[in-house]
C-alpha positions as CSV (number, residue, x, y, z in Angstrom):
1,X,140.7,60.0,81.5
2,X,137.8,61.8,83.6
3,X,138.0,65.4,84.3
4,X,136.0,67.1,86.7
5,X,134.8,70.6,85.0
6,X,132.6,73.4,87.0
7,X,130.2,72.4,88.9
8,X,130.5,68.6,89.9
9,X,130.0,67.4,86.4
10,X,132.8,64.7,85.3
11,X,133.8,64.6,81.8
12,X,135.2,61.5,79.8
13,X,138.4,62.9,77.5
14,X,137.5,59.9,75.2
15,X,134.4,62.1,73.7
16,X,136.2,65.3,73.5
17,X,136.9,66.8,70.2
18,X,138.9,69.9,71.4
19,X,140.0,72.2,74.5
20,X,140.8,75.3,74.2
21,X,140.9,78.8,76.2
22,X,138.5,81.2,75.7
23,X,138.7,84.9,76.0
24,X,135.7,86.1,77.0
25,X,134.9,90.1,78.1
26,X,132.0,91.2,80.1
27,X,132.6,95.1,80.2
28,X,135.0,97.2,79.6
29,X,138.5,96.0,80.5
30,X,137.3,93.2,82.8
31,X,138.1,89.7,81.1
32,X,137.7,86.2,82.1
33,X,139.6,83.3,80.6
34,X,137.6,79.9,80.3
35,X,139.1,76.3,79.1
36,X,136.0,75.2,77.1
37,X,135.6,71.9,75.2
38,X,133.7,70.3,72.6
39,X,132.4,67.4,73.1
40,X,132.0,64.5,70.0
41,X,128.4,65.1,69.8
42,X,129.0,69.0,69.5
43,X,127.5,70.2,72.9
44,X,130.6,72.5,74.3
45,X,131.1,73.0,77.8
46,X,133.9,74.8,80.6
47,X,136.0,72.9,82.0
48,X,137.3,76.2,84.7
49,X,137.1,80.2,84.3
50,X,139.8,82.0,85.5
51,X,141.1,85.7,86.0
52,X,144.2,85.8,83.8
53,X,145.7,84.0,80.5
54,X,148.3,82.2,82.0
55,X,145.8,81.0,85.4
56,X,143.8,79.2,82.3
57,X,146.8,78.0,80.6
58,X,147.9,76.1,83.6
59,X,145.0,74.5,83.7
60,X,144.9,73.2,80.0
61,X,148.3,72.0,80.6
62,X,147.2,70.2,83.7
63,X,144.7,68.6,81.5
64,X,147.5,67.8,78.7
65,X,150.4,66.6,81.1
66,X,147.8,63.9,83.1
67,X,146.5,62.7,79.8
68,X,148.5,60.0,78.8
69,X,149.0,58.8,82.7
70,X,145.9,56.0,82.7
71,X,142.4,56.4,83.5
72,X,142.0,59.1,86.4
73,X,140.1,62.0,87.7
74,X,141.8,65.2,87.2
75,X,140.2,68.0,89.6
76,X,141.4,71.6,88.8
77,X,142.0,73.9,91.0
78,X,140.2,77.2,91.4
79,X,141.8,79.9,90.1
């Protein structure tokens, strides 16, 4: 499966290692959320940043739910 991550850069699941969300905070109580991912030759990259928790779990479960549905392009939405 292919997912299109920031940008317009299209990564292949096969070489993925892991996804996960990542809290990140800039200052003081202003947070971002980002679904990162490790790729099999241990560069890491984000697939989306978004404003709350459960804006960046949707999008990891988009990512999960599509997975096992063929080879596709998932595009995320912005959040």
């Amino acid at each position: 499966m292919l997912i299109q991550v920031e940008g317009k850069t299209i990564v292949n699941m096969q070489y993925i290692r892991s996804i996960w969300i990542y809290e990140h905070q800039y200052k003081e109580g202003e947070k971002k959320y980002l679904v990162k991912y490790e790729m099999t030759e241990e560069t890491e990259g984000t697939v989306k940043t978004c404003k709350t928790r459960e804006e960046a779990e949707n999008v990891l479960e988009q990512i999960l739910n599509q997975y096992d549905r063929g080879q596709r392009v998932v595009k995320i939405s912005n959040c």
